[in-house]
N, C-alpha and C positions, 0 to 999 in steps of 0.2 A: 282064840284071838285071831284076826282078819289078819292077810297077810300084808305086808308092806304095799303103801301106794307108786306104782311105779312112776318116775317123774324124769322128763329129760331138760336139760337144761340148754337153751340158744341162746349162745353170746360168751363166751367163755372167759370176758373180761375183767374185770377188777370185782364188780357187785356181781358178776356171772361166778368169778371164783369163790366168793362171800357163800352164795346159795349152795353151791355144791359141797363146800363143806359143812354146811348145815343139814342139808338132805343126808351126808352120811352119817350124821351125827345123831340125828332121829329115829326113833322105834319103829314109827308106824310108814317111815319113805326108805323109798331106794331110788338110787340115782341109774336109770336105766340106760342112759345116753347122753352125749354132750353134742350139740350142732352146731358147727361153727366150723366155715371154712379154710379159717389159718394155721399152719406149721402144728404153732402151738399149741392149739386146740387140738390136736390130733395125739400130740405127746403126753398132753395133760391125761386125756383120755386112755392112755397105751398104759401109763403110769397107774393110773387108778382100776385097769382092769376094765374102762366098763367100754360099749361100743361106742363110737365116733362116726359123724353123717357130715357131708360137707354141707347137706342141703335141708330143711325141714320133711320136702316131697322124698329124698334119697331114705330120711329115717322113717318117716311113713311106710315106704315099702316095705321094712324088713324089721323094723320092732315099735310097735303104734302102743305110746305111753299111756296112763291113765292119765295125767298131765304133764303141763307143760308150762315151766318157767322161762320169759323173755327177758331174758338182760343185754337185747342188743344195743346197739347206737338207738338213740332218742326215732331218728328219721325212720326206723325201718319197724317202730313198735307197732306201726296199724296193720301193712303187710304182713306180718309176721302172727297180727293177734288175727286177723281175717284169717288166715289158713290154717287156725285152731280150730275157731266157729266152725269153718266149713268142713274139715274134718269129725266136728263135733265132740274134741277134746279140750276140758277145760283149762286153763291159761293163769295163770299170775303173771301180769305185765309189771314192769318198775317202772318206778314212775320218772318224766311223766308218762302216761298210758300214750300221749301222743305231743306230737308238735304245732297240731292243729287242732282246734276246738273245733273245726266242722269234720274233721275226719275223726276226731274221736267220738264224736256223737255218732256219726256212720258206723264207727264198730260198736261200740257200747248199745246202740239200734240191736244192731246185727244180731251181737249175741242174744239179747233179751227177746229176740222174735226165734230165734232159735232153741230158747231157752239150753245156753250153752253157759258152765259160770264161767265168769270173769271178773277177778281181781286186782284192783292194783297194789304197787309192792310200797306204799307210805307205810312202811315197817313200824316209825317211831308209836302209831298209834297202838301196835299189841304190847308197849313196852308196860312194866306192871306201875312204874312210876309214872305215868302219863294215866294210865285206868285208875289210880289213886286220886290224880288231881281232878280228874272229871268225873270221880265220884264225892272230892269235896266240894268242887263247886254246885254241881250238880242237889246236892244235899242244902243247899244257900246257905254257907257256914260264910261266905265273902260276901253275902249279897247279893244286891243289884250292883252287875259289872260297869267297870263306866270308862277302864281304859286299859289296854292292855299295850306290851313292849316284847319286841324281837329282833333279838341280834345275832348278826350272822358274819364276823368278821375272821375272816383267816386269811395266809398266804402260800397259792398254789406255787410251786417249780416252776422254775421256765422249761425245764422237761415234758412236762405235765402237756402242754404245749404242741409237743413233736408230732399228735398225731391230730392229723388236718380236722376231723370234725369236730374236733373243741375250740378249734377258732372261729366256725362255722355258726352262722345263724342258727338261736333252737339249744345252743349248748352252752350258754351263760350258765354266771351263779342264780341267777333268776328262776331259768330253766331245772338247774340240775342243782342247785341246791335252799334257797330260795324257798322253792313248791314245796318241802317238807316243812318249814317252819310255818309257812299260811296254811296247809293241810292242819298241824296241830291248832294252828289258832283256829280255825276254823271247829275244830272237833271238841275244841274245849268252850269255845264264848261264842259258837254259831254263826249263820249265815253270812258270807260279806254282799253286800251288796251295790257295791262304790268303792272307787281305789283315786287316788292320787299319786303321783311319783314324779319324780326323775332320775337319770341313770348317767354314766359319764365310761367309755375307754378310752382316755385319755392318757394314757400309761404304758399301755401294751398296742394303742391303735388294733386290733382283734376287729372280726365284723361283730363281733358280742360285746354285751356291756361288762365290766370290772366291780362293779360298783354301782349301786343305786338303792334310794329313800321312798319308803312310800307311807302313804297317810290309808287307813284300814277304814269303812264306815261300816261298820254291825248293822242287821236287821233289828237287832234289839234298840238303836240308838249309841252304843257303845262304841268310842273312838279307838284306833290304836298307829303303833308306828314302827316300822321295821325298816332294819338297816342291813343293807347286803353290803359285803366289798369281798372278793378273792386274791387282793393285792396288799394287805394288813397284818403287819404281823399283829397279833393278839390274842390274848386265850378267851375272847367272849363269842364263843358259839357253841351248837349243840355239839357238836365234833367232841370240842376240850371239855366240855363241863359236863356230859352225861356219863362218860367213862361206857361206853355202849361199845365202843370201836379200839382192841388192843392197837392199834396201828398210831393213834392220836397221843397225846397227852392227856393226862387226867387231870385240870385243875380245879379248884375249888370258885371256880367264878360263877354268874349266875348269866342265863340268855334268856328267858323270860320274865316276865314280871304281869302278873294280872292283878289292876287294881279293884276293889269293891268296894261299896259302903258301909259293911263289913268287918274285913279283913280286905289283905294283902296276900299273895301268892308268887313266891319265887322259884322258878325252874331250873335247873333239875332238883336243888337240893330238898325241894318243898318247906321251904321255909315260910310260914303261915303268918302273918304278923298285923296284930289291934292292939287297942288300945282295951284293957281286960276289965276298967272301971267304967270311963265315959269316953265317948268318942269327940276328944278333945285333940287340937295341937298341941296344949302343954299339960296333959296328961301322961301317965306315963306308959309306953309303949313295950309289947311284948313277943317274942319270937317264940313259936312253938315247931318241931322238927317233926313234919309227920314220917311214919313209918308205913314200907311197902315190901314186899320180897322179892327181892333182885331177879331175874329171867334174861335172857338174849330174846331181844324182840326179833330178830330175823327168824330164827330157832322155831317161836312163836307162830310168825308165818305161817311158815312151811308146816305145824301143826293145823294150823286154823286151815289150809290149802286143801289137805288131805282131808280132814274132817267135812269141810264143804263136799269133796270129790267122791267121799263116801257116802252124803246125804246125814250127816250127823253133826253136822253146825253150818250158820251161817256166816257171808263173807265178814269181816271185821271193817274192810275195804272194800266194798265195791267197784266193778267200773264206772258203775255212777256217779261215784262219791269219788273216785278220779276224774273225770268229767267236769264236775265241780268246782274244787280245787285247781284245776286246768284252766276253767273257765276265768275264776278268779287273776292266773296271772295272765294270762291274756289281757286282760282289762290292764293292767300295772303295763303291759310294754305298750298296750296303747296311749295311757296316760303317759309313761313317759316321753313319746314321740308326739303328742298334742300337747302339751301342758293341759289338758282338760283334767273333770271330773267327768269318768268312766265310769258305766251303771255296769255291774258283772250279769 
């Protein structure tokens, strides 16, 4: 057996604490260092035993990982995935991979001329119930898709709050929570190609938005429509309804829904639903539960990371394919601020 992939984790924050206990949790990783230049990050690391770098260049000098997980603030993910490249240490960026669709094409460039990998961290897609739904649709058990649905409604702390770059342009629910539900719609029903929206902080006054609607247009022709707010109480988003996150609530609600010509498809519980005689309105209609075996998609990750790092799987995520999905909501905050119809 190959020894442990060595992996240092920068950013020490909330999803930076996520990863490092999943790298310790893994067979095939070890968590060789944490970079991150606060208090805390330094205690976390004293506590866990492993070394602590205030600086990326600081832990370069004195222990160069096999990779290297970014969990820092949104703004400093291309900085950050650039001195992987150039180092020539492969990277899993969380997403988004960047706050700019033209700086993340410059790294995602980068790497691919370097031939350095680079991944981003849209976790939800190793999750094994998301590879169940995109191998039934995939299988045309629903058909030809023709509309699909995403809800994203919860309510952050005004705590949540205290630390300035979440007020800050780049770090909406759009930005930072948002991107993984068009990321899945995107993985599941293809291409977007066109966005519609609007957005409102009217609530909070933040330079970020709270809340915003957008209208999805498929390369395939398939319509869809997703609902962001961070100021709602409600249990309809991935958060409460996937049971993915102990920190959340687990309810039995659903935040997707993919229609077909078909069938029907409900998220997370995969509730599959036709009409099993004629595809009638007053026919009679039927739910079937498909079955998957449960996994931690983050867990997954950091499997899939190492595997890439080792040259024995490819990325699940690309940077590419964050680029993409990037691209995508960049078009939505454009649409919201023109009222147009934005081509991605």
């Amino acid at each position: 057996m190959s020894s442990p992939v060595r992996l240092a984790v920068m950013g020490a924050g909330l999803i930076g604490k996520r990863h490092i206990e999943h790298i310790l949790a893994r067979p095939e990783a070890m968590l060789s260092s944490i970079v991150d230049p606060t208090p805390d990050a330094r205690e976390l690391a004293v506590s866990l035993k492993v070394d602590w770098y205030p600086s990326f260049q600081d832990m370069l000098a004195e222990n160069r990982p096999d990779g290297v997980v970014v969990a820092t603030p949104n703004q400093m993910h291309v900085a950050n995935g650039m001195d992987c490249v150039a180092a020539r240490i492969p990277a899993l960026i969380e997403k988004p991979i960047a706050d700019d669709v033209a700086a993340a094409q410059a790294l995602v460039e980068a790497a691919e001329r370097a031939g350095v990998p680079l991944l981003t961290g849209h976790h939800r897609r190793h999750n094994p119930m998301i590879q169940r739904a995109r191998l039934e649709i995939d299988s045309g058990r629903l058909g030809q898709i023709v509309s699909v649905h995403g809800m994203f409604w919860l309510i952050k702390p005004d705590h949540y709050f205290d630390v300035a770059w979440r007020r800050e342009k780049g770090a909406g629910p759009v930005f930072l929570n948002l991107i993984h539900d068009v990321d899945l719609l995107r993985y599941l029903c293809g291409d977007i190609v066109a966005v519609q929206a609007a957005q409102s902080n009217r609530l909070r006054g933040n330079a970020v938005e709270e809340t915003a609607v957008i209208i999805l247009h498929f390369a395939s022709g398939a319509l869809g429509t997703v609902n962001v707010s961070d100021a709602i109480q409600s249990p309809w988003s991935w958060e409460f309804t996937a049971g993915e996150n102990p920190a959340y609530s687990h309810t039995q609600e659903a935040c997707y829904q993919i229609g077909g010509t078909r069938a029907s498809l409900a998220i997370p519980q995969l509730d599959l639903w036709r009409h099993p005689s004629k595809a009638n309105w007053w026919a009679p209609i039927e739910r079937e539960r498909l079955n998957y075996e449960k996994a931690d998609p983050l867990g997954l990750q950091i499997a899939n990371f190492c595997g890439v790092i080792r040259g024995k799987a490819a990325p699940v995520v690309s940077g590419r394919e964050g680029l993409k999905t990037l691209g995508v909501i960049d078009a939505v905050k454009r649409a919201a601020e023109t009222g147009d119809i934005v081509a991605v």
